[in-house]
VMD Tcl script that draws the C-alpha trace (Angstrom):
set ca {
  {0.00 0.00 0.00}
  {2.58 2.56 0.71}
  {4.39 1.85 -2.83}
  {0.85 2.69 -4.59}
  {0.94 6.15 -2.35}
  {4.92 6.80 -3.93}
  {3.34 6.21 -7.00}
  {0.54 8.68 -6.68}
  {2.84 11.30 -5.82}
  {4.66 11.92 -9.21}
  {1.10 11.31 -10.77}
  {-0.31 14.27 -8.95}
  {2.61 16.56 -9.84}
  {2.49 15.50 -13.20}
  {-1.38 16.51 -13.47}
  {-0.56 19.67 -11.86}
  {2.05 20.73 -13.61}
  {0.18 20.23 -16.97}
  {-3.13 22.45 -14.98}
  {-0.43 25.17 -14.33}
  {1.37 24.87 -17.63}
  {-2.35 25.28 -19.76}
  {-3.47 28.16 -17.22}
  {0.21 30.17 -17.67}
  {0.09 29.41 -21.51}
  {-3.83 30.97 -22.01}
  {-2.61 34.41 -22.80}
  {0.03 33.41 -25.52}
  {-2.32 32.72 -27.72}
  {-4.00 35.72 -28.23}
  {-1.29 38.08 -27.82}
  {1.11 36.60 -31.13}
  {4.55 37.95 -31.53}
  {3.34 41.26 -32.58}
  {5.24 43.19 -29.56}
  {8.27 41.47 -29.95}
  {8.69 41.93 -33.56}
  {8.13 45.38 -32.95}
  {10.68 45.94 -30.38}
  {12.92 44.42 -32.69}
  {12.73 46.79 -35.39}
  {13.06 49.61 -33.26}
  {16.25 48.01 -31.96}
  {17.91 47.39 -35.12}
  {17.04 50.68 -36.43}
  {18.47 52.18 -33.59}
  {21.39 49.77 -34.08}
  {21.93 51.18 -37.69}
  {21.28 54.73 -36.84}
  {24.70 54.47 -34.38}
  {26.78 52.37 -37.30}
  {26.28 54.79 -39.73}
  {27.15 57.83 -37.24}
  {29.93 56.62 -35.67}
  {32.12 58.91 -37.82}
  {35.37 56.84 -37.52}
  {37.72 55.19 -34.82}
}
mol new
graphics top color blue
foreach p $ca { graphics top sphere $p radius 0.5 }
foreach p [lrange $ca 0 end-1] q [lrange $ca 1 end] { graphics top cylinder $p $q radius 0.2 }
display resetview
C-alpha cells in the first residue's frame, strides 16, 4: 500500500504541472509575436542609426 501512495505522488505533480502549464500558456495565444517583432525593429534601427554615425575610430 505505501508503494501505490509513492506512485501517486509523481502522478499528482504531473497533473498539476500540466493544470499550471495550460493556465500560464492561455494568454500566448492571443497576444502573437506582434510586440516582440516590434521591439525588434526599433532596436535594429536604432542599431543602424549608431553604425552609420559613428564617424570613424
Amino acid at each position: 500500500m505505501g508503494a501505490l501512495v509513492w506512485l501517486l505522488i509523481p502522478l499528482v505533480a504531473a497533473i498539476g504541472g500540466g493544470l499550471w502549464g495550460s493556465w500560464a500558456n492561455r494568454t500566448r495565444k492571443v497576444r502573437g509575436d506582434g510586440p516582440e517583432l516590434d521591439g525588434y525593429a526599433r532596436f535594429r534601427e536604432a542599431m543602424e542609426k549608431s553604425r552609420t554615425g559613428a564617424g570613424g575610430a
